[in-house]
C-alpha positions in Angstrom: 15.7 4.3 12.3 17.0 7.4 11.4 15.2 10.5 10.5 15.4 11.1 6.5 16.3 14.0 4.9 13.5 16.2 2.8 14.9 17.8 -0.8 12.6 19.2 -3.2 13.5 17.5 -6.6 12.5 19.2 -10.0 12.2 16.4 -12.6 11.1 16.8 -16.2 7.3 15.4 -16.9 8.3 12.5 -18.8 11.4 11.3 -16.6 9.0 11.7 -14.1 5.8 9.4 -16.2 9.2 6.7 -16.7 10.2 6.4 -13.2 6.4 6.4 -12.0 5.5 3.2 -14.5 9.1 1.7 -13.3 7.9 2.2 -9.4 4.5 0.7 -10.4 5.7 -2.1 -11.6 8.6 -3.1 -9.0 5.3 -2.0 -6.7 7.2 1.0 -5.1 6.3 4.6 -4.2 7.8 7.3 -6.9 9.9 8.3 -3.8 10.9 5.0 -3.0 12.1 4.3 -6.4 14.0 7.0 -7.0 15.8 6.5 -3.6 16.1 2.6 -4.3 17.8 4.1 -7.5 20.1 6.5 -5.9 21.4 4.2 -3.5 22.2 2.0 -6.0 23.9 4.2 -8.1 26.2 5.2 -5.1 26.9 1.5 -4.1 27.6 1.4 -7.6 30.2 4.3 -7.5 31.8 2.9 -4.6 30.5 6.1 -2.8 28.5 4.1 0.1 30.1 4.0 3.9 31.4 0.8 4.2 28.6 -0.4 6.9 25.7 0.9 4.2 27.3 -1.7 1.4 26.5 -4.7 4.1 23.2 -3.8 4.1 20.3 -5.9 1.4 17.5 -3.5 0.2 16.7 -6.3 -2.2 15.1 -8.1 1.0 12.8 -5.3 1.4 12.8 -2.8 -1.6 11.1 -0.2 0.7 13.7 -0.1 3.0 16.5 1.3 1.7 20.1 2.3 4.2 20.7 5.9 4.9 23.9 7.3 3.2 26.0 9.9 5.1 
């Protein structure tokens, strides 16, 4: 597994309070939400390496593919 990068994020309180009930209820970490989020927003965007968009996060929605 490779090693993930740290980045401090500023977000306001109630984006924050949004994506905190969203993480509750898919039972996720705020962290692992927001990069569940992110990843999917770059699939999305057809931003992903191709290897990344082979990978199925939905399997395990804490385990989510490192983008380069």
């Amino acid at each position: 597994m490779s090693e993930k990068k740290k980045y401090l994020l500023r977000l306001d309180e109630r984006l924050y309070a949004a994506l905190e009930r969203w993480a509750a209820h898919d039972l996720r970490s705020v962290n692992a939400q927001i990069e569940f989020l992110l990843t999917d927003a770059v699939r999305k965007a057809g931003r992903a390496n191709p290897q990344d968009q082979n990978d199925d996060t939905r399997a395990n929605p804490d385990s989510t593919p490192t983008i380069s």
